[in-house]
Residue frames as qw, qx, qy, qz and C-alpha x, y, z in Angstrom:
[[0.130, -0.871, 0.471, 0.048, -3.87, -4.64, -9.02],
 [0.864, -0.058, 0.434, 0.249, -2.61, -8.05, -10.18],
 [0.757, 0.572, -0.067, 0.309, -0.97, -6.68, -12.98],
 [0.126, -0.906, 0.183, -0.359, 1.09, -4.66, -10.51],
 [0.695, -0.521, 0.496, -0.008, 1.78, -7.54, -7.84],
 [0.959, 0.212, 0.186, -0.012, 2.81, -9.21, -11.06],
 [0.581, 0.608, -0.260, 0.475, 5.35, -7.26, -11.87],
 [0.542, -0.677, 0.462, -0.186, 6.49, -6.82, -8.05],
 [0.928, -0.186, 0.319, 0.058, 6.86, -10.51, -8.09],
 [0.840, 0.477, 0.092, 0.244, 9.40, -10.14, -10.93],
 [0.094, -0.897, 0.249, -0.354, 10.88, -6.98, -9.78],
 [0.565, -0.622, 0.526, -0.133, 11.88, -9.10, -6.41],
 [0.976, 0.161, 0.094, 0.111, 12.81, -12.24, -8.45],
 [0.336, 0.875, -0.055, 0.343, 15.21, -9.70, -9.75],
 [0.230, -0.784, 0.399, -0.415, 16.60, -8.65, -6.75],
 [0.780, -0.459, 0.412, -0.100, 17.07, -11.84, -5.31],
 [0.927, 0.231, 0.095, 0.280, 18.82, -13.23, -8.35],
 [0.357, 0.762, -0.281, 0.462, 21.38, -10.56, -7.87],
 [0.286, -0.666, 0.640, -0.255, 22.13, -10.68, -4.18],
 [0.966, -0.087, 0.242, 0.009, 22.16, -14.59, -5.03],
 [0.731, 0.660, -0.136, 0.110, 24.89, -13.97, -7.61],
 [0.699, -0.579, 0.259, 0.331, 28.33, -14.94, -6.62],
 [0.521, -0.127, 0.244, 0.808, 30.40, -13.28, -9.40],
 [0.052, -0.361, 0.081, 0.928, 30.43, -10.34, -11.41],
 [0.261, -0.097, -0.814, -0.511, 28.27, -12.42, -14.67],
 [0.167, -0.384, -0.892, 0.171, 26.19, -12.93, -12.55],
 [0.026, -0.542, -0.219, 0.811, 25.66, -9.49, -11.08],
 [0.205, 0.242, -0.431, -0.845, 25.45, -8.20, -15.22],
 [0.193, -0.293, -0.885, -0.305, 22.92, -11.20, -16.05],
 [0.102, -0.626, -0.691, 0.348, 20.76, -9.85, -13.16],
 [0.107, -0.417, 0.112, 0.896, 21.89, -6.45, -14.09],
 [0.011, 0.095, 0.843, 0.529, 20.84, -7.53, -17.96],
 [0.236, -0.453, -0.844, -0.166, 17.27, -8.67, -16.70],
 [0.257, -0.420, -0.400, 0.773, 16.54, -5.61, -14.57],
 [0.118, 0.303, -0.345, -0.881, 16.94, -3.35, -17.93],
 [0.030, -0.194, -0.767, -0.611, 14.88, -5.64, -19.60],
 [0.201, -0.542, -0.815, 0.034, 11.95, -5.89, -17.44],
 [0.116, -0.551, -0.123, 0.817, 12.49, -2.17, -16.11],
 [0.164, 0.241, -0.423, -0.858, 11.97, -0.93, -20.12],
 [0.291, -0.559, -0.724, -0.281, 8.31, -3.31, -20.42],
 [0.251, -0.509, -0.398, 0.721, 7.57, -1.26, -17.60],
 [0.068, -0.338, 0.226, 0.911, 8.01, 1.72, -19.57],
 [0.060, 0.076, -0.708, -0.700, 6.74, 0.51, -22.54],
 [0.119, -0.563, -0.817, -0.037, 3.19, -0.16, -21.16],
 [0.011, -0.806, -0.301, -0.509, 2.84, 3.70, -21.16],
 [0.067, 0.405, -0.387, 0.826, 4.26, 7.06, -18.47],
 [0.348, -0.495, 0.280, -0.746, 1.16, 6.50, -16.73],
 [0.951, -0.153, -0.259, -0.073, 1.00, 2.96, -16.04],
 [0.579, 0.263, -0.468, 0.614, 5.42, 3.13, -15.22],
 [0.107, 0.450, -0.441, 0.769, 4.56, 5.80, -12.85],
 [0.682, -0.369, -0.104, -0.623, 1.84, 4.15, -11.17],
 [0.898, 0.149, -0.386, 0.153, 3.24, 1.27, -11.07],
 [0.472, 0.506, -0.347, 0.633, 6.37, 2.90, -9.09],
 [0.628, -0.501, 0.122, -0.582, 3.81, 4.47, -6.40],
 [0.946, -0.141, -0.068, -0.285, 3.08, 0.71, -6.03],
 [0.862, -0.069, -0.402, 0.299, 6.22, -0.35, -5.35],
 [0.372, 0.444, -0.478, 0.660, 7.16, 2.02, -2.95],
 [0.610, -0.356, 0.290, -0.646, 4.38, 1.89, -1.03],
 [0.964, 0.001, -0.253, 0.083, 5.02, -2.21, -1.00],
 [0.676, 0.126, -0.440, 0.577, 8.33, -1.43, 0.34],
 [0.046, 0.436, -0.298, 0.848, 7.26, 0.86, 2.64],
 [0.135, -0.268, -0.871, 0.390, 4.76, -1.29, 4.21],
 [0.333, 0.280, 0.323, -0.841, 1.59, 0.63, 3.31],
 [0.485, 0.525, 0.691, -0.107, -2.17, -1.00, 2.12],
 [0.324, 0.877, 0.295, -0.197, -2.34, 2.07, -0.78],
 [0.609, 0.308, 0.006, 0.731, -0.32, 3.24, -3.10],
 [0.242, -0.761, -0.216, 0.561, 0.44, 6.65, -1.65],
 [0.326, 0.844, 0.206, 0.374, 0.83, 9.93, -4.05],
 [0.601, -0.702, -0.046, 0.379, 3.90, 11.58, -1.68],
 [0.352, -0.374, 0.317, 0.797, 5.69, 12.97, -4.43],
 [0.299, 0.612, -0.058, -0.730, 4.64, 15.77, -7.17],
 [0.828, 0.413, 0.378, 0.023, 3.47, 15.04, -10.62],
 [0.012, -0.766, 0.258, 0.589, 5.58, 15.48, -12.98],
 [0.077, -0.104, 0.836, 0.534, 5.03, 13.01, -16.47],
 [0.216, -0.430, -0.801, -0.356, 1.68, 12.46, -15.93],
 [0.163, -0.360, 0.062, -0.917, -1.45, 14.54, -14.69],
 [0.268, -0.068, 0.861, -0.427, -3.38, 13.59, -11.72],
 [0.816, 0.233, 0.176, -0.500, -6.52, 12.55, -13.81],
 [0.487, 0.600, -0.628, -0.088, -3.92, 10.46, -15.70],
 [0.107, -0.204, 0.864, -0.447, -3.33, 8.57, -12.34],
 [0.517, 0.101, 0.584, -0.618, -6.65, 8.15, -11.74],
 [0.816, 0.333, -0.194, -0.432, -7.77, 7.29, -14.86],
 [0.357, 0.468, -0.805, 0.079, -4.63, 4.42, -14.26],
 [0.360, -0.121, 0.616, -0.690, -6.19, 3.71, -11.22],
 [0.785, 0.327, 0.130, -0.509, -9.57, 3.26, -12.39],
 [0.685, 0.430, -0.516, -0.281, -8.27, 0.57, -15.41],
 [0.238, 0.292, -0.834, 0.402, -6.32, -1.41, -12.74],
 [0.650, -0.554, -0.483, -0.193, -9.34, -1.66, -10.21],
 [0.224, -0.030, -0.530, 0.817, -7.58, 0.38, -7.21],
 [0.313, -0.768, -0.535, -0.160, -10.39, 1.61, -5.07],
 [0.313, -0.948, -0.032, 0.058, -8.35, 3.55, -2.72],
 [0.541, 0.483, -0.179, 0.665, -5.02, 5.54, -3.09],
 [0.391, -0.793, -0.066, 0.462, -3.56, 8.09, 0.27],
 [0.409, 0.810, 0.019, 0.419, -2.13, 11.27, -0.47],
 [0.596, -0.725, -0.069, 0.339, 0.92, 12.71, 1.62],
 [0.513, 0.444, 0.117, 0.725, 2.19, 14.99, -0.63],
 [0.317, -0.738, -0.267, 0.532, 3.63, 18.47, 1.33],
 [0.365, 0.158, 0.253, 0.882, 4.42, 20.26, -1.95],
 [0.064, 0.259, 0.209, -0.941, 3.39, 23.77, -2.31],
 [0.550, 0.163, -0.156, -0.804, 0.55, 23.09, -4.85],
 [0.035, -0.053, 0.981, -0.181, -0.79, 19.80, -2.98],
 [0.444, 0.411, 0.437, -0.666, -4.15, 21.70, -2.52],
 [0.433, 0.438, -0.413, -0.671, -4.20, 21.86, -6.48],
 [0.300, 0.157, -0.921, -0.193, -3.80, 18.03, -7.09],
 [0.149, 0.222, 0.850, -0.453, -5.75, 16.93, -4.03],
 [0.513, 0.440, 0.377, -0.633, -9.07, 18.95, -6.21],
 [0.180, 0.309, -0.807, -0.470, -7.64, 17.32, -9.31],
 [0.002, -0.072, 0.992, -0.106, -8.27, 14.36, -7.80],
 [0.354, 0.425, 0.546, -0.629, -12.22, 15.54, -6.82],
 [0.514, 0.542, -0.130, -0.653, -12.83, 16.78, -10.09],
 [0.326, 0.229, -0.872, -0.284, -11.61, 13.34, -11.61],
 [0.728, -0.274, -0.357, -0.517, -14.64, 12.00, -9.49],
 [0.419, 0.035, -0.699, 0.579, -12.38, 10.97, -5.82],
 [0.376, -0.768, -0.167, -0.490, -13.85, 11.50, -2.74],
 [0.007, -0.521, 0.693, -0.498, -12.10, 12.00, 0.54],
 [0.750, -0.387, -0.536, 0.030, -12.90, 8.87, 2.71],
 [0.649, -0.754, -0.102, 0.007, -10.78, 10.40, 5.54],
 [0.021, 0.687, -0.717, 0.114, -6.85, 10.69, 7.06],
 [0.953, -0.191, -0.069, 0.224, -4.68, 7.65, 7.78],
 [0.050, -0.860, 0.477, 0.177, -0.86, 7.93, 8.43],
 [0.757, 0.607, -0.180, 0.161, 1.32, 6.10, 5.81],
 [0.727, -0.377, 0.223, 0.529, 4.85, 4.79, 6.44],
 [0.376, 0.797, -0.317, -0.350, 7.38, 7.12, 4.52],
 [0.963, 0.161, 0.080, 0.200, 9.58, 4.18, 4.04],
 [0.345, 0.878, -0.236, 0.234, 12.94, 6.09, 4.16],
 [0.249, 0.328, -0.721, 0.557, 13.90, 6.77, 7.64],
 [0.562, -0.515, -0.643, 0.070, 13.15, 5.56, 11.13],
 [0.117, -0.884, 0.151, -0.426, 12.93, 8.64, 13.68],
 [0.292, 0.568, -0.588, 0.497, 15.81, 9.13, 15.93],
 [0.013, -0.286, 0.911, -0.297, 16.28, 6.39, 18.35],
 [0.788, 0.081, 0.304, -0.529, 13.30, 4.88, 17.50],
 [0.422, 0.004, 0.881, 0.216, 13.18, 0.91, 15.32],
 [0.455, 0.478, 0.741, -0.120, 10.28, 2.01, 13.89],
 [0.283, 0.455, 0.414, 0.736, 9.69, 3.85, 10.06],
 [0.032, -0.326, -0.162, 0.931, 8.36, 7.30, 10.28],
 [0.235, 0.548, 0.802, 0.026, 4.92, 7.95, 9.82],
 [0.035, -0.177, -0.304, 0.935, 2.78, 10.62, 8.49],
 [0.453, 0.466, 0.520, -0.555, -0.69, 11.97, 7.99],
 [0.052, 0.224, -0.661, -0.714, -2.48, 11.34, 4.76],
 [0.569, 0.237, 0.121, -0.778, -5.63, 11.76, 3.00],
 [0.192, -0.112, 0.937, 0.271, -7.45, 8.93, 1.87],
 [0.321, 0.377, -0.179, -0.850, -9.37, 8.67, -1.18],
 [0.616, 0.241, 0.718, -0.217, -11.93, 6.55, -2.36],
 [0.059, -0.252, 0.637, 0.726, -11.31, 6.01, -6.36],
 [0.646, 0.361, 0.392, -0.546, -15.28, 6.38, -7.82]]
């Protein structure tokens, strides 16, 4: 996954050179460098960008795995895995609640996954009413063969 933290590490460079920015030029220079690095992203292919994405939300959500919590829709789940598999990810959680979760989740089998077990996964959104802490939930976790 170093190519991943590698672009994190830029990603946040990013971000900090904008809330560092004390005028507007500043804001557009960060703004500028955002597009640029956002469109290599891209350009390293749908299923690397979207993998990639997982991976930073599950960094900002405080979870060890990328998590799978939202539906495919550019790329197919052997697509992932096969993304997976090039990167060296060993394990990935699933906490998708869409209606055809069951489908993906045997995607994933047939692409040669095996269930290792549940964990629960930060969603990284919201924190539950009057609580400090993120909201958690259950989620399958898969051992990339």
């Amino acid at each position: 996954m170093k190519n991943f933290e590698k672009e994190y590490e830029i990603y946040e460079g990013i971000k900090k050179a904008f809330d560092a920015a004390s005028d507007e030029a500043g804001k557009d220079a960060a703004r500028a460098s955002y597009q640029e690095w956002a469109a290599g992203v891209e350009a390293k292919g749908k299923a690397y960008a979207d993998t990639y994405r997982m991976y930073q939300d599950a960094r900002e959500a405080g979870n060890s795995y990328i998590d799978v919590r939202d539906s495919f829709f550019r790329i197919t789940e052997q697509e992932f895995i096969d993304q997976l598999r090039s990167l060296g990810v060993e394990f990935f959680t699933f906490s998708a609640t869409w209606s055809s979760a069951v489908e993906s989740s045997w995607a994933f089998v047939q692409a040669g996954c095996t269930v290792e077990g549940m964990v629960q996964v930060f969603t990284g959104f919201t924190k539950g009413f009057g609580s400090t802490e993120p909201e958690t939930r259950p989620a399958f976790l898969y051992k990339v063969n």
